[in-house]
C-alpha positions as CSV (number, residue, x, y, z in Angstrom):
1,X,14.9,-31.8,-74.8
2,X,16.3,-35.4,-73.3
3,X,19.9,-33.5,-73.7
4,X,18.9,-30.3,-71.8
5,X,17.2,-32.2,-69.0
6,X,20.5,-34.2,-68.8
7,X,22.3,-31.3,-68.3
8,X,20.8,-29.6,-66.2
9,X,20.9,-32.9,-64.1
10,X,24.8,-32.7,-64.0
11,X,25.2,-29.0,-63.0
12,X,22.9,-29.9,-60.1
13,X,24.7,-33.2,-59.0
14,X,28.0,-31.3,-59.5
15,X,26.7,-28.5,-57.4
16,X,25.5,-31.1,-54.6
17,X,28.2,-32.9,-54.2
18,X,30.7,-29.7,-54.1
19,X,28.5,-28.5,-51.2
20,X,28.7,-31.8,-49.8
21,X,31.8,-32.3,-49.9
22,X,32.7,-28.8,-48.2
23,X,30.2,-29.4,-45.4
24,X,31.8,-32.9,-45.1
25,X,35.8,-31.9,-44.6
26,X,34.7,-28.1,-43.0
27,X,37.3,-25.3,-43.7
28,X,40.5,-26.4,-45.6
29,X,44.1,-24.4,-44.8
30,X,45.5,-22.3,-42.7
31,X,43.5,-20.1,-40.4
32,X,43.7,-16.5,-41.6
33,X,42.2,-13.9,-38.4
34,X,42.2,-9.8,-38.6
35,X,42.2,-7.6,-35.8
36,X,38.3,-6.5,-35.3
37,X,37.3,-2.6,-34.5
38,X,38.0,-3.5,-30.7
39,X,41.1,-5.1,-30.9
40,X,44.2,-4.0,-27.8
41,X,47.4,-5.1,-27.3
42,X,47.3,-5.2,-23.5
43,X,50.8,-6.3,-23.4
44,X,53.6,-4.6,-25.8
45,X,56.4,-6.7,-27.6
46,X,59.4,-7.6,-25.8
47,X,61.7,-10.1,-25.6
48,X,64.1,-12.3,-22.9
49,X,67.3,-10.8,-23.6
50,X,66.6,-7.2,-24.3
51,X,70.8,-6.3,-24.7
52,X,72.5,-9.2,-25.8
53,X,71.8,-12.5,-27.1
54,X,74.4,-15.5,-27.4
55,X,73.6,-18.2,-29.6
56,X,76.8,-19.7,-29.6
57,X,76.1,-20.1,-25.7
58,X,72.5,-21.7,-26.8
59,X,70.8,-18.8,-25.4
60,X,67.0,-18.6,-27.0
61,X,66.0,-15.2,-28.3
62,X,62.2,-15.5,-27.1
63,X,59.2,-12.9,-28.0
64,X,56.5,-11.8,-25.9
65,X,53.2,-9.9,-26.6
66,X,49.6,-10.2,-25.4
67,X,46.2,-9.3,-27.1
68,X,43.1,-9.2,-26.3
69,X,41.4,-11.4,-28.9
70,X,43.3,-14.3,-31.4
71,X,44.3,-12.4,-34.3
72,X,46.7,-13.3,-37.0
73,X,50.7,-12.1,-36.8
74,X,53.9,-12.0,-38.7
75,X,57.6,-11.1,-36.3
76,X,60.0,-10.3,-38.8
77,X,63.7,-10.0,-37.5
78,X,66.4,-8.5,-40.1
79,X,69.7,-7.8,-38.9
80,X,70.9,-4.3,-39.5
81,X,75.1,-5.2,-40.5
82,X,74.6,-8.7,-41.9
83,X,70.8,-8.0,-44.2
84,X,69.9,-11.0,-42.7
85,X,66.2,-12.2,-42.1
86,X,63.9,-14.6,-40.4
87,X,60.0,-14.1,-40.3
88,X,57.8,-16.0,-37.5
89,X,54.2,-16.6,-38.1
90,X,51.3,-17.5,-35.9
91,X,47.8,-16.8,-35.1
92,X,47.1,-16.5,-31.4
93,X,46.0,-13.9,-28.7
94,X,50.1,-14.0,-27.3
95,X,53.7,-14.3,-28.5
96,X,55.5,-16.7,-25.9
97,X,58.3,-19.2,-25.6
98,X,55.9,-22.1,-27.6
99,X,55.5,-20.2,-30.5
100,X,57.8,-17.3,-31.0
101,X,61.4,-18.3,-29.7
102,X,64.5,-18.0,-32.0
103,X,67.8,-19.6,-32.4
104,X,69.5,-17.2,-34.4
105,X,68.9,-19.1,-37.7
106,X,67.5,-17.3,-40.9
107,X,65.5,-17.7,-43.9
108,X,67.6,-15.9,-46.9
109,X,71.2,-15.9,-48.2
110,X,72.8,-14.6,-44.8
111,X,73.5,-15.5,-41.6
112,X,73.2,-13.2,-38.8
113,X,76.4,-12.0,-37.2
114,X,78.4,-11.3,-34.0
115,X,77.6,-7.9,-33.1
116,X,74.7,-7.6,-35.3
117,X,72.0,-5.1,-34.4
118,X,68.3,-6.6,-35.0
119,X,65.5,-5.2,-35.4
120,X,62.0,-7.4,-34.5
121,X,58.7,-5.7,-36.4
122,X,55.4,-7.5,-35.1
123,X,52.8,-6.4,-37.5
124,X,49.0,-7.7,-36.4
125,X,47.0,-8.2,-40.0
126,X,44.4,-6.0,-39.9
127,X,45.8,-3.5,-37.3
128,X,47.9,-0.5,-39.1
129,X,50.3,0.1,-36.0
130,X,53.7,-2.4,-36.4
131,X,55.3,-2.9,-33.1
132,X,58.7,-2.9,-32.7
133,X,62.0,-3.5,-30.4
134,X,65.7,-4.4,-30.8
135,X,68.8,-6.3,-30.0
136,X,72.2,-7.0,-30.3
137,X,73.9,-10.4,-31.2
138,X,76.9,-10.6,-28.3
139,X,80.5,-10.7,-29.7
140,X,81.2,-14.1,-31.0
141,X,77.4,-14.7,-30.4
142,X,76.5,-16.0,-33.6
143,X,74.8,-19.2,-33.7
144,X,77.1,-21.9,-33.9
145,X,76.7,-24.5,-36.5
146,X,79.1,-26.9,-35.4
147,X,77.6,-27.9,-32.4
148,X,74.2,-28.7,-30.9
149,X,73.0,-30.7,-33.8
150,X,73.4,-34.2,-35.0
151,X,71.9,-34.0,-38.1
152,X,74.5,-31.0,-39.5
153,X,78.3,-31.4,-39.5
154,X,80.2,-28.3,-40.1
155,X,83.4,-28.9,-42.7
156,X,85.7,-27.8,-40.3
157,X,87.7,-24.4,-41.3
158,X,85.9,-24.2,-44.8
159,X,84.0,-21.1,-43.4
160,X,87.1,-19.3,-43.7
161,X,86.8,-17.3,-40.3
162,X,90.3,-18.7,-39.4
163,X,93.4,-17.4,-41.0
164,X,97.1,-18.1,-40.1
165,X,98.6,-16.6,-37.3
166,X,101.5,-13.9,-38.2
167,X,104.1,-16.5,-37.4
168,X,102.7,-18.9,-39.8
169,X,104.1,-19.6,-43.4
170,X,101.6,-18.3,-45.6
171,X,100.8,-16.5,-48.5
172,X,99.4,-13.2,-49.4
173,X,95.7,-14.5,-48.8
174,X,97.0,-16.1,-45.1
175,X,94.9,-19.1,-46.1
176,X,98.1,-21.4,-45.7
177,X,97.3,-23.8,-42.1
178,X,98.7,-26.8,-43.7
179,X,98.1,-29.6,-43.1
180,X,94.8,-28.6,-42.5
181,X,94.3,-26.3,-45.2
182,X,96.4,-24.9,-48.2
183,X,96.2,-23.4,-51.3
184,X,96.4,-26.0,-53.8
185,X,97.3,-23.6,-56.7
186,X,99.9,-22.7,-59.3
187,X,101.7,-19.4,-58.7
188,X,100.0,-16.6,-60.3
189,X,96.5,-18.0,-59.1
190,X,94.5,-15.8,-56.4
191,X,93.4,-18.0,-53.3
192,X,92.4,-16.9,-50.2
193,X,90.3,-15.6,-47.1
194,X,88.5,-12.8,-48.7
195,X,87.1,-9.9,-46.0
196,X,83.5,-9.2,-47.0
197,X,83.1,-5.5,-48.0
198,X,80.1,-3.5,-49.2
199,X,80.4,-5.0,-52.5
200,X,80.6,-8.4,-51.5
201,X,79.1,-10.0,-48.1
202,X,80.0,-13.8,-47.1
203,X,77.0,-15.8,-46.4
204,X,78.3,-17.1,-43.1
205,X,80.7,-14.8,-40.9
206,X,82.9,-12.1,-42.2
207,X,85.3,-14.0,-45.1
208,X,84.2,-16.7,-47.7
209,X,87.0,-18.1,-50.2
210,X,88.0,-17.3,-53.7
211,X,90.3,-19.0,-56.2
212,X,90.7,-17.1,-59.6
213,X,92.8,-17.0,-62.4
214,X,93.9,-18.6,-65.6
215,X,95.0,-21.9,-66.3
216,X,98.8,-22.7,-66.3
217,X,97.7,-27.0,-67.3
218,X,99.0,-27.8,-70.6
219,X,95.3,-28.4,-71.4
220,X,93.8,-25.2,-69.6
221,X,91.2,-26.6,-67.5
222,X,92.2,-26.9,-64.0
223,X,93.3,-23.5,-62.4
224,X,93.8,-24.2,-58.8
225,X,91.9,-24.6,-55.7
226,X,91.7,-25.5,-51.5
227,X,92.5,-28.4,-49.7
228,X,90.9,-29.4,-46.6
229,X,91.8,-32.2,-44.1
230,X,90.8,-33.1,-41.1
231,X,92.6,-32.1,-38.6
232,X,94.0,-34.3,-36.4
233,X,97.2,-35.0,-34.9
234,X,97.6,-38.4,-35.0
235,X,95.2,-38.9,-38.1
236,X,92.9,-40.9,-36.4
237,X,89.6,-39.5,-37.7
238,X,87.3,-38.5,-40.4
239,X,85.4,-35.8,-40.8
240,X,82.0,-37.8,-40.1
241,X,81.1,-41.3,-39.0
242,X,77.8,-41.6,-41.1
243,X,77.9,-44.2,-43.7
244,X,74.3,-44.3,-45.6
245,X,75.5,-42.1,-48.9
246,X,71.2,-42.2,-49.7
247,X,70.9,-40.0,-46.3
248,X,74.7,-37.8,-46.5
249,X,74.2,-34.6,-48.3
250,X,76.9,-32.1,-49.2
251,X,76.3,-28.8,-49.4
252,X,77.9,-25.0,-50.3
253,X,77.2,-21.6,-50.7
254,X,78.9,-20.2,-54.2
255,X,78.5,-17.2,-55.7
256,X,77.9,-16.3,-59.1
257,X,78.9,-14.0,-62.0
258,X,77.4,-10.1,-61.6
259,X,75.8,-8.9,-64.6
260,X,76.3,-11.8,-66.6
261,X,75.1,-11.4,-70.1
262,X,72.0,-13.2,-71.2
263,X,72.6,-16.6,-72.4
264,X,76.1,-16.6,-72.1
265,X,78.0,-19.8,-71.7
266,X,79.4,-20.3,-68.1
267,X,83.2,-21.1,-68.3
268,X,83.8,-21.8,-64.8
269,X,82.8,-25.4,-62.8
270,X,84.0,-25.7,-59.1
271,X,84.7,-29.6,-58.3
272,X,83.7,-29.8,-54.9
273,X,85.8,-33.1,-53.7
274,X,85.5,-35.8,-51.4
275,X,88.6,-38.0,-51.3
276,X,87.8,-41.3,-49.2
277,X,90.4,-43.8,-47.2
278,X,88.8,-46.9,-48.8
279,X,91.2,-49.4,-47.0
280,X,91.9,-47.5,-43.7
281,X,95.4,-48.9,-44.0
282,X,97.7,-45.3,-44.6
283,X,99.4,-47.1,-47.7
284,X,99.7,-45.9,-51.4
285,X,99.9,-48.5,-53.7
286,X,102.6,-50.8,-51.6
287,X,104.7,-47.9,-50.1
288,X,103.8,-45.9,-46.6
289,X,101.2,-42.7,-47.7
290,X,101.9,-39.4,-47.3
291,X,102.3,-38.0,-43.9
292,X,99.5,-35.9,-42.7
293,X,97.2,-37.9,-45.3
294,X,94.9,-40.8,-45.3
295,X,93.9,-40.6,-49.6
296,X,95.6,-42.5,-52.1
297,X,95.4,-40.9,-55.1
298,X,96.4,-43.8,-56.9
299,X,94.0,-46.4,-55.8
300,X,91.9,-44.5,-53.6
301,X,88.2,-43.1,-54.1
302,X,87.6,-39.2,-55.1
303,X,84.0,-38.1,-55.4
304,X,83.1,-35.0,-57.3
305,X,79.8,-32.3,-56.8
306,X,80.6,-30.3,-59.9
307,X,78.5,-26.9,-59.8
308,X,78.8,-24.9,-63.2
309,X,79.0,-21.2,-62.2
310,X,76.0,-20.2,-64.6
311,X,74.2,-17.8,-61.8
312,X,74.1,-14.5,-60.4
313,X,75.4,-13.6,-56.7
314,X,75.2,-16.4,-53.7
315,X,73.1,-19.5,-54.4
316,X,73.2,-22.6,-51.7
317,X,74.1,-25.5,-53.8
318,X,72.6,-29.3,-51.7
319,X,73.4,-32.8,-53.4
320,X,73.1,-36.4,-52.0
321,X,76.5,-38.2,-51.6
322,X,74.8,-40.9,-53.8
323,X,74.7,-38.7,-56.6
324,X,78.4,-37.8,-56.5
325,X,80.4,-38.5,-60.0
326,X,83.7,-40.4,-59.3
327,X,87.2,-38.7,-60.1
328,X,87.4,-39.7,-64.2
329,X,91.4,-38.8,-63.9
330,X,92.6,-42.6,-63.0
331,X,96.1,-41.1,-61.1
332,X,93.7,-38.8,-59.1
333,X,90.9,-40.7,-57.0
334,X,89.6,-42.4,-60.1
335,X,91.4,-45.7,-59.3
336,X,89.4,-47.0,-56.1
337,X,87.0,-49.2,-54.9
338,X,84.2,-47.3,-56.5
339,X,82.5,-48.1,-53.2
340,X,80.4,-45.2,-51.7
341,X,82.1,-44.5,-48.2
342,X,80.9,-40.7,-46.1
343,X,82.3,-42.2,-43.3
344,X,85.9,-42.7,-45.0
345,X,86.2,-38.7,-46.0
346,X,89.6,-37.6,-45.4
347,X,90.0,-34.8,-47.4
348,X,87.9,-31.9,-49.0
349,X,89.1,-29.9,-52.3
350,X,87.3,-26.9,-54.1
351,X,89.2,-26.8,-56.9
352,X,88.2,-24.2,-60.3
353,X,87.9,-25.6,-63.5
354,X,88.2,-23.6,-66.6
355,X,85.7,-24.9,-69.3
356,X,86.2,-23.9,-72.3
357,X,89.7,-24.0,-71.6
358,X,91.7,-21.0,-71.3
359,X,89.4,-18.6,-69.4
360,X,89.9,-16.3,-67.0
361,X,87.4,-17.7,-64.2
362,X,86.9,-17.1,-60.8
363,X,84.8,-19.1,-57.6
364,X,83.8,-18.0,-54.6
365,X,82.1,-20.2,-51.8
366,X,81.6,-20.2,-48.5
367,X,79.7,-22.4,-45.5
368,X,80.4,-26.0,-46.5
369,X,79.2,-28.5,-44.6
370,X,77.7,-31.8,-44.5
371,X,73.6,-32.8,-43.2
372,X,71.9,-36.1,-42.7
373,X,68.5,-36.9,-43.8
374,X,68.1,-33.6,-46.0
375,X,69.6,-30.8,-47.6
376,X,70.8,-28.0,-45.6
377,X,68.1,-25.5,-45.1
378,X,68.5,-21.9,-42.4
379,X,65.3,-22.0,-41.7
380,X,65.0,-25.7,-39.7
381,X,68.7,-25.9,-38.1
């Protein structure tokens, strides 16, 4: 009897206290409103630039709509060439510059693109009808990641939008700009400024990059890969001037294997590279360094983000400069300082490793850039 009383006292404590507790702290999330039986929209969706919109001119894409009671709303805009997408919540009786203005970012794999047609759906929960407009993304109107914000630093020419002029020397891939980028590859290796096409879309813009092949090394691992420095005349700079490797991230878009076979073992790793200037002194060893270069391989730093191609399609692959392995070959960046130095970057490499050995593999990446303070993420910059 003493037992049954005693739990019958618990249930009822439990049950005050919840109640309590509830009536204490009131409702708990995010407010959740549907159109009533006399909802109106007394004003229909639009939007400030109903033709164009130029993002790379930091024009702001904003929506306007009007209802007659606070009701909540999702704007989803998808772009009709590049399948990107961006969705806007809210709940509020209007769409206006404070809570429904856009910069041309997205939320998936893609970026929106010059001449992209977009469509903007406003759908009201609770209300069946989805109201609708569209627009067009100006010629060379994407938005324009290299400018505008100081937390993001765009790897210059890794987005592979530029190719060499017809005057250049290059090779079949017109990926040759040397010295700012070059192939880095054997002959018989594939590397280049692929075109998108139907079967394969870059994230960012209209080409991403693609080394393939297999290994000519005595040992079969490395195949071949990209260079990238930063271009300057007079080799005066570096590609950023932040020096906290705990806040630097690195980041890159690579694409997978289609229809890989289920647990298979991947056999292809892209070293994403960071070679440093440690001394800032344009000497190798105790001779004059390489013109056009600032990196010692000798006795000079190389950092390495190594991404094991085990995926399917595009993935967005973030890691903190802090967590970077150093170069292991001691004739190839693994001879420095071992000091952690973003600010000292000189030089950029994607370079395709075979492992096992002796594969057939191929990488293909796109977007590389640098962030502070977080991973690179669409959806905030």
């Amino acid at each position: 009897m003493k037992k049954s009383l005693w739990l019958i006292g618990l249930v009822l404590f439990i049950s005050w206290s919840c109640k309590r507790d509830y009536e204490d702290k009131g409702f708990i999330g995010t407010p959740f409103i549907s159109a009533s039986e006399n909802f109106q929209i007394t004003s229909p969706l639009s939007v400030a630039f109903p033709t164009t919109v130029n993002f790379a001119n930091a024009e702001i894409q904003e929506f306007n709509a009007s209802f007659n009671e606070k009701v909540t709303w999702e704007l989803q805009l998808t772009g009709i060439k590049s399948g990107a997408t961006f969705l806007m919540k809210g709940t509020s009786d209007a769409l206006d510059a404070s809570n429904a203005s856009w910069n041309g970012r997205h939320d998936g794999i893609y970026f929106f693109e010059s001449n992209d047609s977009v469509v903007a759906s406003l759908k009201v929960i609770g209300y069946k009808d989805i109201l609708t407009t569209s627009f067009k993304i100006a010629p060379n109107g994407q938005k324009n990641y290299t400018t505008g914000n100081p937390n993001l630093s765009y790897i210059l020419r890794t987005n592979f939008e530029l190719i060499a002029p017809a005057n250049a020397p290059i090779n079949d891939q017109n990926i040759n700009l040397f010295p700012t980028q070059f192939s880095i590859s054997p002959p018989g290796i594939i590397t280049g400024s692929v075109l998108q096409n139907d079967e394969i879309r870059a994230p960012e813009g209209f080409r991403f990059g693609r080394v393939a092949g297999l290994s000519t090394a005595s040992n079969g691992f490395f195949v071949g890969g990209i260079q990238h420095r930063r271009p300057n005349a007079n080799l005066s700079s570096f590609y950023i001037n932040w020096t906290d490797p705990e806040q630097v991230y690195v980041n890159i878009y690579v694409r997978g294997v289609d229809n890989m076979l289920p647990n298979s073992r991947p056999v292809a790793v892209l070293n994403f590279e960071f070679h440093e200037d440690d001394r800032d002194d344009r000497v190798c060893g105790t001779i004059p360094s390489t013109p056009n270069d600032r990196h010692c391989p000798t006795d000079e730093d190389s950092w390495v983000f190594r991404i094991p191609i085990s995926h399917t399609g595009w993935k967005l692959f973030s890691n903190k400069y802090s967590n970077l392995t150093p170069g292991e070959d001691a004739a190839n960046g693994g001879s420095g300082n071992r000091i952690l130095q973003p600010d000292r970057i000189f030089r950029v490499q994607m370079g395709l490793i075979s492992n096992p050995p002796f594969n057939y593999v191929q990488a293909e990446f796109d977007f590389a850039c640098f962030t502070l303070g977080a991973p690179f993420d669409p959806k905030t910059f």
